[in-house]
N, C-alpha and C positions, 0 to 999 in steps of 0.2 A: 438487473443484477442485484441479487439480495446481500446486505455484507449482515455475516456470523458475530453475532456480540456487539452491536453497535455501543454496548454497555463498554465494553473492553475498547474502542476507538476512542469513545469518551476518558474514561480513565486515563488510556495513555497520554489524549492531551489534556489531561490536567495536568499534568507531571509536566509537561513543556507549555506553559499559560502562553505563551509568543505562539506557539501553532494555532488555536485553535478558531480563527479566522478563516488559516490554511482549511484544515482540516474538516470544517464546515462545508466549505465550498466546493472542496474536491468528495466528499459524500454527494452533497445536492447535487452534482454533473455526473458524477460516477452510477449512481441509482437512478435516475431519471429517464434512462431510455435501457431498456433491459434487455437490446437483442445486439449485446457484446456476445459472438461465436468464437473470438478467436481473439492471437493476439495484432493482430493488423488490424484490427478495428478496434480494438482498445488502444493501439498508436496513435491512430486515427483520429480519437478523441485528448488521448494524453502523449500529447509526441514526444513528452520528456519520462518515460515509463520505459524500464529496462527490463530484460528477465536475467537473473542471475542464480548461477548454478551453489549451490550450499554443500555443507560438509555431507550428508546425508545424501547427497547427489539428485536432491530433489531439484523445481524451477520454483524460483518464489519471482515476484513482481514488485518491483521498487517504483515509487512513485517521487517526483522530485516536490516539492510540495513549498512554496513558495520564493523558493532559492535559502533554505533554513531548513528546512526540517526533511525528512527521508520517512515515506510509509512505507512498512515492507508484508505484503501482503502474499497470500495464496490462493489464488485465482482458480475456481473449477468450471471453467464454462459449460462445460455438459453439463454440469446442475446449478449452474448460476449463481453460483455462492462464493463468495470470499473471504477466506478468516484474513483477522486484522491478526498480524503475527508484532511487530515491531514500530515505535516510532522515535525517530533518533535526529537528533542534531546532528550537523554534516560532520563534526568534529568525532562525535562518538561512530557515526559509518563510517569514516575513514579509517577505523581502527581494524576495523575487520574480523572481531571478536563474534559479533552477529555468527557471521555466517558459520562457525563454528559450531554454534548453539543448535543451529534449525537441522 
């Protein structure tokens, strides 16, 4: 699985220095084996990984990312690619302003 902008993954944790531990690691597991089809095998590896419906009435992919921070990503497995959409403190997703945006 390729992720879209790893420049943009970076960026956003810089904006939260306490992620990027997180954020590190769940790259290095998340890329490392690239025959995620679907999302029961992305469970599989991330049991804490939700899909959630947005204003746009798209599916985006929420990742729990150390018990602190929220990735919220767009997962296209027919082509393997993920844009990094979001990364938010659990205070700022509970707001629920995100999902308005996407």
């Amino acid at each position: 699985m390729r992720i879209i902008k790893n420049s943009r993954l970076m960026a956003l944790a810089a904006c939260h220095p306490a992620s990027i531990p997180a954020v590190k690691h769940w790259k290095t597991t998340f890329t490392e084996k690239p025959d995620i089809t679907n999302f029961v095998q992305l469970r599989q590896r991330f049991p804490h990984a939700d899909q959630v419906y947005v204003k746009s009435k798209n599916i985006v992919t929420v990742f729990n990312l150390a018990n602190s921070h929220r990735l919220i990503t767009a997962v296209h497995y027919n082509r393997q690619a993920t844009y990094i959409l979001r990364l938010l403190t659990h205070a700022e997703y509970d707001k629920n302003n995100w999902k308005n945006e996407l």
